[in-house]
N, CA, C and O atoms as CSV, one atom per row, in Angstrom:
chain,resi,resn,atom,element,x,y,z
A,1,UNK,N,N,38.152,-22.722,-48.094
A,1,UNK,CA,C,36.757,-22.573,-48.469
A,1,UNK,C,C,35.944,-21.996,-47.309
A,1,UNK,O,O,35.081,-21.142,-47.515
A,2,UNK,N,N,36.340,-22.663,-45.580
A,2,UNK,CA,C,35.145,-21.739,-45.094
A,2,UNK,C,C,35.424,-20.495,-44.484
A,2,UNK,O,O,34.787,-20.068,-43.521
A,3,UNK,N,N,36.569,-19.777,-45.142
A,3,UNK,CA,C,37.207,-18.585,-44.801
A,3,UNK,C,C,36.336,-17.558,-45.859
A,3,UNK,O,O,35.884,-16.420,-45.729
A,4,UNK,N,N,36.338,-18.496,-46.907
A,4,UNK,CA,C,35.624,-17.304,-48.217
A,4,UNK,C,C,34.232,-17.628,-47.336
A,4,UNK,O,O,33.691,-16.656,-46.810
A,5,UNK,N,N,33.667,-18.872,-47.166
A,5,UNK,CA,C,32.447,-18.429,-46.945
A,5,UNK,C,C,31.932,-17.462,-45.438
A,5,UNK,O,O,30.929,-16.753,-45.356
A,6,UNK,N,N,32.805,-17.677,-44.530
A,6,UNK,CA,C,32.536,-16.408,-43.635
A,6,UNK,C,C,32.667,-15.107,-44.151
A,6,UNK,O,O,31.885,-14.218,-43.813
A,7,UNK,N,N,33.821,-14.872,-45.141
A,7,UNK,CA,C,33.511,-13.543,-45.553
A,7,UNK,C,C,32.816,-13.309,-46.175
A,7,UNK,O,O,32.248,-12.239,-45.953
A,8,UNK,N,N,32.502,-13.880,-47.020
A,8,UNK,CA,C,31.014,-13.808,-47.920
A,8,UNK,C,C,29.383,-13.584,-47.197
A,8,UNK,O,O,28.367,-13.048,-47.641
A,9,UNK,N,N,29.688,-14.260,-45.900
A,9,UNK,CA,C,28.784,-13.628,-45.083
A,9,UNK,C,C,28.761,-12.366,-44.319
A,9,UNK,O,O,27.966,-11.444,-44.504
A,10,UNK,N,N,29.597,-12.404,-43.546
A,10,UNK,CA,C,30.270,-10.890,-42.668
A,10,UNK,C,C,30.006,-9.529,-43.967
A,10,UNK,O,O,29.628,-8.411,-43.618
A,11,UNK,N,N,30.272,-9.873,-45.396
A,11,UNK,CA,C,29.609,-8.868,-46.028
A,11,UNK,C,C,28.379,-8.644,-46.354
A,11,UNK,O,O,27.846,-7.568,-46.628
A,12,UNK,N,N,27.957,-9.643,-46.319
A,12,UNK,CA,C,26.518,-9.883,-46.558
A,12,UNK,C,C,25.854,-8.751,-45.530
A,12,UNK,O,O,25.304,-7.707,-45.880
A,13,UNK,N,N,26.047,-9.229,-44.175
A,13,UNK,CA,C,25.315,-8.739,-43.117
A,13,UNK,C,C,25.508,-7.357,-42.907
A,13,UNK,O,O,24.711,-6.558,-42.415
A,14,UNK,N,N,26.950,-7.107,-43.444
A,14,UNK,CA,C,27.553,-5.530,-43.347
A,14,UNK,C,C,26.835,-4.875,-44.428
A,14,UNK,O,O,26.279,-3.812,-44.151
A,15,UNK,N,N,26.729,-5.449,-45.930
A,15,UNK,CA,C,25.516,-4.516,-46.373
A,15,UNK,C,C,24.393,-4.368,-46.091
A,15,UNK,O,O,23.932,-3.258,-46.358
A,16,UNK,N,N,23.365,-5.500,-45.371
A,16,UNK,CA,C,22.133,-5.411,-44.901
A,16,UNK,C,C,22.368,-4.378,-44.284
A,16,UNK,O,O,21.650,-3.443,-44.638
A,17,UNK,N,N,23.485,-4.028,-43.058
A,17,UNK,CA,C,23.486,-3.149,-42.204
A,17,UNK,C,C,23.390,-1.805,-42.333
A,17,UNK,O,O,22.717,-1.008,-41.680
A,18,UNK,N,N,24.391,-1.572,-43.562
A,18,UNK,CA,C,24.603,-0.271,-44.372
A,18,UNK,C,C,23.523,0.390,-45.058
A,18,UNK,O,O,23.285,1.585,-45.230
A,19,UNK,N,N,22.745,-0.976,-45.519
A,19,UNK,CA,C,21.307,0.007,-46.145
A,19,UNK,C,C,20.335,-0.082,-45.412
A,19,UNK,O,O,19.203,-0.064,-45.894
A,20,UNK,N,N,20.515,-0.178,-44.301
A,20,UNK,CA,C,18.924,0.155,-43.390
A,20,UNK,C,C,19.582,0.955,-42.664
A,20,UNK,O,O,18.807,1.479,-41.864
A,21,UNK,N,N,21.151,1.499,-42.476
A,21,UNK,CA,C,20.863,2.865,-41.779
A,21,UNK,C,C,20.797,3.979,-42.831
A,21,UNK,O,O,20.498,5.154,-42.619
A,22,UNK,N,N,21.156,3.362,-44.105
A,22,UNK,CA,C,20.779,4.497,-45.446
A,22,UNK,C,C,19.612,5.125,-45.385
A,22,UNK,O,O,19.387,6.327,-45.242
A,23,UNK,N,N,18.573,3.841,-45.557
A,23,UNK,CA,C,17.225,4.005,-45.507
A,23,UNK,C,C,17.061,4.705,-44.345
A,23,UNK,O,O,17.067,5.926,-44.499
A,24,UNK,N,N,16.930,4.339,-43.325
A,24,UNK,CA,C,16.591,5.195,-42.076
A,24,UNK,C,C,17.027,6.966,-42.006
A,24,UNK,O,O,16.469,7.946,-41.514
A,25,UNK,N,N,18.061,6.798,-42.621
A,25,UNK,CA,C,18.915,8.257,-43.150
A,25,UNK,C,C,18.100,8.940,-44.287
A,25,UNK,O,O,18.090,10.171,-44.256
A,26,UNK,N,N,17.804,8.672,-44.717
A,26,UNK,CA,C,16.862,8.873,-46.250
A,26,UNK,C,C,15.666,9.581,-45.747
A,26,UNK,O,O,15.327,10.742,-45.979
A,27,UNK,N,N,14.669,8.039,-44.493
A,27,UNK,CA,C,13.770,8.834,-44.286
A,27,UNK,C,C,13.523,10.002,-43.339
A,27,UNK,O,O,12.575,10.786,-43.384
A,28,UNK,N,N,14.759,9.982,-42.283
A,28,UNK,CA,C,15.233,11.420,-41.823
A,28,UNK,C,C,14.936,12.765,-42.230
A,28,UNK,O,O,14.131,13.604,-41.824
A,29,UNK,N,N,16.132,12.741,-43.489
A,29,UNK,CA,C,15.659,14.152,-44.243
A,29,UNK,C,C,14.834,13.962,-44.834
A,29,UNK,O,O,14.509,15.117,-45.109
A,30,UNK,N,N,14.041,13.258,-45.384
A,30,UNK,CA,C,12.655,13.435,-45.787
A,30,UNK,C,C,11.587,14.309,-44.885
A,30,UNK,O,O,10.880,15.227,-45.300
A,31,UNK,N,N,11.641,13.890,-43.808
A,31,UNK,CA,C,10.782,14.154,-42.640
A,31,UNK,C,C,11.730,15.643,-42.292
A,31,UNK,O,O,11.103,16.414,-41.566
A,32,UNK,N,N,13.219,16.172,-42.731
A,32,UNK,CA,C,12.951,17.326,-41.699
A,32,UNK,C,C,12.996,18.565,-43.388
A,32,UNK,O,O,13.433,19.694,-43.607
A,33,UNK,N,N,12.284,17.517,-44.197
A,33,UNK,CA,C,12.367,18.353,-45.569
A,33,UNK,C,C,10.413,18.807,-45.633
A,33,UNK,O,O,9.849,19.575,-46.412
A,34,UNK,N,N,9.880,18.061,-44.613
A,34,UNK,CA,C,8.720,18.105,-44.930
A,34,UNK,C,C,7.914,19.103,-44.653
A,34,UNK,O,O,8.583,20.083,-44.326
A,35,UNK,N,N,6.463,19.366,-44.627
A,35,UNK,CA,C,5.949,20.786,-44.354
A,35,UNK,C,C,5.384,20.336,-42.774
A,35,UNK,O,O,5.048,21.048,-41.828
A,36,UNK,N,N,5.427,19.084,-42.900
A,36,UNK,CA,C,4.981,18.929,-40.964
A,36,UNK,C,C,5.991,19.321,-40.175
A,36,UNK,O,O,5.718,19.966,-39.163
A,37,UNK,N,N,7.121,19.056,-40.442
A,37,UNK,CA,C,8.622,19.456,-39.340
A,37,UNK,C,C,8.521,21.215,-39.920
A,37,UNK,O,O,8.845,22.034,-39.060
A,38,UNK,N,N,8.256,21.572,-40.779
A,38,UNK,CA,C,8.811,23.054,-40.883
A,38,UNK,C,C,7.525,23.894,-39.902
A,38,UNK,O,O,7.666,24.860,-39.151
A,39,UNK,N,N,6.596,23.320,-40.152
A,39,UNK,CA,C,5.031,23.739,-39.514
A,39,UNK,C,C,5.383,23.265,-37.811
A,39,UNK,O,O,5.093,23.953,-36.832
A,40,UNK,N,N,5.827,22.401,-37.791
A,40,UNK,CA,C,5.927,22.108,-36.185
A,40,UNK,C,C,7.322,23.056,-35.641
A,40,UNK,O,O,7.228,23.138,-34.417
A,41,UNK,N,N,8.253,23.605,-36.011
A,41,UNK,CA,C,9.216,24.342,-35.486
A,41,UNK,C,C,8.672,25.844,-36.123
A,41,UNK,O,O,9.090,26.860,-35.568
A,42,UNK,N,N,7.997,25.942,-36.968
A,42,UNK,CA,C,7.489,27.209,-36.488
A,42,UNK,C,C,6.525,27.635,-35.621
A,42,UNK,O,O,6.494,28.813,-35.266
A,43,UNK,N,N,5.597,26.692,-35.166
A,43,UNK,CA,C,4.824,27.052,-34.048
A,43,UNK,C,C,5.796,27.078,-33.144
A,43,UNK,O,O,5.996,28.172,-32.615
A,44,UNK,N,N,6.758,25.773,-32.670
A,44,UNK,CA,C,7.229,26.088,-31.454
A,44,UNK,C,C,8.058,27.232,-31.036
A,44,UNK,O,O,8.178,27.593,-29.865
A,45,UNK,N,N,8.775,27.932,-32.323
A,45,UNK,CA,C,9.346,29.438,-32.285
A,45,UNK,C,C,8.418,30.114,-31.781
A,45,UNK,O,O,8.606,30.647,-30.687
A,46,UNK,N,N,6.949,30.282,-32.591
A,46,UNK,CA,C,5.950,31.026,-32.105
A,46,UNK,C,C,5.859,31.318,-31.011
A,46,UNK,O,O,5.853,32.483,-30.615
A,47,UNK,N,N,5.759,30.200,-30.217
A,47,UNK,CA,C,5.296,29.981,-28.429
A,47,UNK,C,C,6.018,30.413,-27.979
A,47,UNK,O,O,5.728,31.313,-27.190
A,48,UNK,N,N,7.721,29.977,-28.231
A,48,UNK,CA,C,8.286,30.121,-27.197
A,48,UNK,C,C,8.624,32.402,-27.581
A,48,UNK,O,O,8.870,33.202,-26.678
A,49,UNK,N,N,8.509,32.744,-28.985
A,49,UNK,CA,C,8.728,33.976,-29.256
A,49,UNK,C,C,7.583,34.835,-27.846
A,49,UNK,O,O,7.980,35.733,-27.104
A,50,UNK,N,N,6.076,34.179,-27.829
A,50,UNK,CA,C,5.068,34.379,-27.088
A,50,UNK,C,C,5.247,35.232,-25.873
A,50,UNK,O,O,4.981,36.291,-25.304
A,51,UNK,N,N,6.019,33.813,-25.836
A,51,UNK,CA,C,6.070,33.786,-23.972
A,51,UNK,C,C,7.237,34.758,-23.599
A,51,UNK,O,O,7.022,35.557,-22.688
A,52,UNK,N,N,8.154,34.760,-24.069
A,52,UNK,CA,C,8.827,35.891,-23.847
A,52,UNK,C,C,8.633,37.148,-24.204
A,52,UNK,O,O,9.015,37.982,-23.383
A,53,UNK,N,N,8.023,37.645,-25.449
A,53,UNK,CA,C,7.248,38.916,-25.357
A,53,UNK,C,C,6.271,39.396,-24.121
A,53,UNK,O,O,6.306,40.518,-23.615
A,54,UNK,N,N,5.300,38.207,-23.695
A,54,UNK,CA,C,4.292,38.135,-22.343
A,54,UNK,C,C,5.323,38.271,-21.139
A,54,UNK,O,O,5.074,39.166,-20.330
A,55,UNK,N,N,6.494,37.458,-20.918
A,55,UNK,CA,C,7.373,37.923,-19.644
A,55,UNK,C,C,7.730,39.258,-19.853
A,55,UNK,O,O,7.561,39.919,-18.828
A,56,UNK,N,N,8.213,39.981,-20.914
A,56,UNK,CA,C,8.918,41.586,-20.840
A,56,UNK,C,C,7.677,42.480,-20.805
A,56,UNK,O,O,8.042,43.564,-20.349
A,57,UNK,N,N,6.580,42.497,-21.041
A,57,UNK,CA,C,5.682,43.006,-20.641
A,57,UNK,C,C,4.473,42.887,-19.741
A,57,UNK,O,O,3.414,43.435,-20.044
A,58,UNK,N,N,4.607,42.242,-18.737
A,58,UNK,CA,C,4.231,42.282,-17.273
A,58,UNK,C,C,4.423,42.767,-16.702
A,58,UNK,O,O,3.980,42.590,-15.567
């Protein structure tokens, strides 16, 4: 009996575990699906496109 009930726990905790890195995974691509991450890596292309156009023509 307290063999089932350790395993009955050890899974327990292993699914808690499994779905909060789901979740955390979930809200990941959410965020690099969003228009703030696409808006924030295109400015930073921008800049950095910038600055190197401004270095070859100096």
């Amino acid at each position: 009996m307290t063999y089932l009930i350790i395993t009955v726990a050890v899974l327990a905790i292993t699914e808690v575990f499994t779905l909060t890195l789901l979740k955390r995974r979930n809200e990941d691509v959410r965020f690099y699906k969003s228009e703030a991450y696409k808006q924030t890596v295109f400015t930073e292309k921008a800049r950095l496109n910038s600055q190197k156009w401004s270095a070859k023509h100096e």
